[in-house]
C-alpha positions in Angstrom: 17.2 11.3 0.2 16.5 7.6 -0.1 17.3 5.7 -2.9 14.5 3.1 -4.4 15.6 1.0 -6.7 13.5 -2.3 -6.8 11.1 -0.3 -9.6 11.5 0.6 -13.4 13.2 3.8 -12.9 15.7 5.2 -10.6 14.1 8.1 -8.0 14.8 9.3 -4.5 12.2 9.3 -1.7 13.2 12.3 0.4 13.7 12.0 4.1 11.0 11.7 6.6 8.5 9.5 4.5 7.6 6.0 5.7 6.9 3.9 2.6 3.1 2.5 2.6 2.4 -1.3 0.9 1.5 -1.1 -2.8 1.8 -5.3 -3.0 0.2 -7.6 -0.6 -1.6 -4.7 0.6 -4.5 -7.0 2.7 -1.7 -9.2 4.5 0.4 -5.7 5.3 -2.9 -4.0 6.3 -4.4 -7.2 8.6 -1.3 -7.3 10.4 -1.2 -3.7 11.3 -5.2 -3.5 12.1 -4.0 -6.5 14.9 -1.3 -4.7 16.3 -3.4 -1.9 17.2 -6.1 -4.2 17.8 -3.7 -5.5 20.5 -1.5 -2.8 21.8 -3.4 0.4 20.4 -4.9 3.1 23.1 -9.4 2.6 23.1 -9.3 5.7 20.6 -7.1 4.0 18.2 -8.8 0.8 18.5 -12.3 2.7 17.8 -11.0 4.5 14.6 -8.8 1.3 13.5 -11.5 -0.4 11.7 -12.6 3.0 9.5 -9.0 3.9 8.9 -7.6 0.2 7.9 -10.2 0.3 5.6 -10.3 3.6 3.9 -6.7 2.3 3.9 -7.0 -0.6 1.9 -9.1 1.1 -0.6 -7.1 4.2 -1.1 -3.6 1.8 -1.8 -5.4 -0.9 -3.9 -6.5 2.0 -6.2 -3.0 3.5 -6.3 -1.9 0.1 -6.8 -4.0 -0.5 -10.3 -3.0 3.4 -11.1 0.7 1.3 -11.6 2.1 3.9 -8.5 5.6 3.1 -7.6 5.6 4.2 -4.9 3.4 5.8 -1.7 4.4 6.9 1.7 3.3 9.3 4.5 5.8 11.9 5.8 6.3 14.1 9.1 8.4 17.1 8.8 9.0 20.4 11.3 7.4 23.3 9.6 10.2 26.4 8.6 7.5 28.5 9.4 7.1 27.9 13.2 8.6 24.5 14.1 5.2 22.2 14.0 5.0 18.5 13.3 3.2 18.7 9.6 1.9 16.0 7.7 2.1 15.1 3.6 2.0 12.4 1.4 3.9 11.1 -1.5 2.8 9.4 -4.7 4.9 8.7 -7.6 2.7 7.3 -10.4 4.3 6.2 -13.9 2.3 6.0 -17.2 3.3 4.2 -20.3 2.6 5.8 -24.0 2.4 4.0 -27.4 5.3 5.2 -29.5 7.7 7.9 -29.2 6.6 11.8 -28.9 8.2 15.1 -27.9 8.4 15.2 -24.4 7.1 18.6 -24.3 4.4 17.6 -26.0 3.2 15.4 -23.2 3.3 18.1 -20.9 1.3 20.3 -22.9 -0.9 17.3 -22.7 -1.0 16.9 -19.6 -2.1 20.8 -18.6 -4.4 21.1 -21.3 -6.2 18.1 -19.9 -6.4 20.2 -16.4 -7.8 22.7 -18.2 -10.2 21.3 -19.8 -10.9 19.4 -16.4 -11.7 22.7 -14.8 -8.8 21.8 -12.3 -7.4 25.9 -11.1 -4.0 26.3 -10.5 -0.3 27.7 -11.2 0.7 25.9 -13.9 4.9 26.1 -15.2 7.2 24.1 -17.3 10.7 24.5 -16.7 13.8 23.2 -17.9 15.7 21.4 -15.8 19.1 19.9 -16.4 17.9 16.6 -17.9 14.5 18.0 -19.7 11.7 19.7 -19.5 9.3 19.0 -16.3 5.4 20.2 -15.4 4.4 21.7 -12.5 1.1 22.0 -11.5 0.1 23.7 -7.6 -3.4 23.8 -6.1 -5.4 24.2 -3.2 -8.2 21.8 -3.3 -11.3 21.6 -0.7 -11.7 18.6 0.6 -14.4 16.6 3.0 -13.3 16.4 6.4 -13.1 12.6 7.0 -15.4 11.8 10.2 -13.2 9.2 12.0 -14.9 7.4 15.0 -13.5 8.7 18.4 -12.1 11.7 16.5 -13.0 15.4 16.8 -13.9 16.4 13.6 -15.5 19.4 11.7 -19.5 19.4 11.3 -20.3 16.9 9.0 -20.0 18.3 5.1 -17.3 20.8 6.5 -14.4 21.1 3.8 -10.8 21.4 4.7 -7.9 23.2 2.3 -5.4 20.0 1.0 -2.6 21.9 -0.7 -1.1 20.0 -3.4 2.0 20.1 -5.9 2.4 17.9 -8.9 5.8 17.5 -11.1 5.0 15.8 -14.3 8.4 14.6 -15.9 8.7 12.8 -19.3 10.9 10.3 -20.8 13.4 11.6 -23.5 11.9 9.9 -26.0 7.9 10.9 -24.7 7.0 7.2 -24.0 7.3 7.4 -20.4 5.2 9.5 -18.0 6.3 10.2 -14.3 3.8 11.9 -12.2 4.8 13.0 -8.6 2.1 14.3 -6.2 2.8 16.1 -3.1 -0.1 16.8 -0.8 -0.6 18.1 3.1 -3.5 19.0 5.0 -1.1 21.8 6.0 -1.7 24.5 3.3 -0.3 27.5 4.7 3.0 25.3 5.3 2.1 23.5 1.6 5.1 26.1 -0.1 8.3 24.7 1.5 7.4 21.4 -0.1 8.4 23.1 -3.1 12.2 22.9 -3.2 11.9 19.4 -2.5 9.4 18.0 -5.3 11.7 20.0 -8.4 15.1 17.8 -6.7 12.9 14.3 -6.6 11.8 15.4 -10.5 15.4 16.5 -11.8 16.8 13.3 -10.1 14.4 10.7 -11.8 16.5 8.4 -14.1 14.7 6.4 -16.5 17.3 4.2 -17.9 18.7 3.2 -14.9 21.8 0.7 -15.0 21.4 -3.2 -14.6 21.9 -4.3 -11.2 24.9 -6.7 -12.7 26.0 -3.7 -14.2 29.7 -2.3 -12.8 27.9 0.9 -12.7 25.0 0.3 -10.7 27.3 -0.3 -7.7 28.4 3.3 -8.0 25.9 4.7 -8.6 24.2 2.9 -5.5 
């Protein structure tokens, strides 16, 4: 696990994730559409353009959604050894006063509820307080990328998806971590490693100045 620490709370980004812009995003994004511009294979080059942009788009609004963090990950399935695919989004959410952490989560599933959104729905306690999980299949578009062989247009894919909703003590604070891969029979073994990235989120982490940070870090 990979500590972040230049945001409001202390998490760790598990291994095998490559951490996507979520400032400067145009400059990061231009630079990267010339590279492949420049030393990309004719196929890349062809689907550059479509995929910079649906690029740019997808991590300005994550970016406004105040996400912390965003990254793409490639990890050998348990199930048979194949390169899978996910992404990571940690999103935090600021409340007026203070409430009853469980509270929030009830919240928070009510409102997918009343959302229509279908799925297996728990809150457990872990050691540091109670946390929301929320697992799903959704179907999905398949995105018709230029030079890319795709599904008949309107064809919808399975996007499996896990999110671990985990309060502040005092209810003020929301943390919202979303887990998902085009890979939904392999979707499960994700699990494990979304309920250690929620029982490991500090909220009040020490000052960098402070004696403690450095061991902690």
């Amino acid at each position: 696990m990979a500590e972040t620490t230049e945001i409001p709370v202390r998490l760790s980004i598990p291994s095998g994730y490559a951490e996507l812009p979520l400032d400067d995003i145009a400059s990061t994004v231009d630079v990267t559409r010339r590279l492949v511009d420049e030393l990309g294979t004719p196929a890349q080059r062809q689907a550059g353009e479509f995929v910079f942009s649906s690029l740019y788009v997808f991590l300005s609004a994550l970016a406004e959604r105040n996400a912390l963090y965003c990254g793409i990950g490639r990890h050998l399935s348990a199930l048979n050894g194949q390169l899978i695919t996910s992404s990571l989004v940690v999103t935090l959410m600021d409340f007026p006063g203070s409430r009853n952490p469980r509270l929030v989560l009830r919240d928070v599933l009510v409102g997918k509820a009343r959302a229509h959104e279908a799925g297996q729905a728990d809150i457990v306690d872990l050691p540091d307080g109670p946390v929301a999980f929320f697992e799903h299949t959704l179907l999905l578009p398949n995105p018709a990328i230029p030079g890319q062989h795709t599904l008949a247009a309107g064809a919808e894919v399975p996007v499996w998806q896990l999110e671990a909703f985990v309060p502040s003590s005092d209810g003020s604070r929301l943390i919202a971590i979303e887990l998902s891969t085009p890979f939904a029979e392999h979707g499960p073994q994700y699990r494990a490693m979304v309920v250690a990235m929620a029982g490991g989120i500090d909220f009040d982490p020490p000052a960098e100045d402070d004696p403690l940070a450095a061991l902690l870090g």
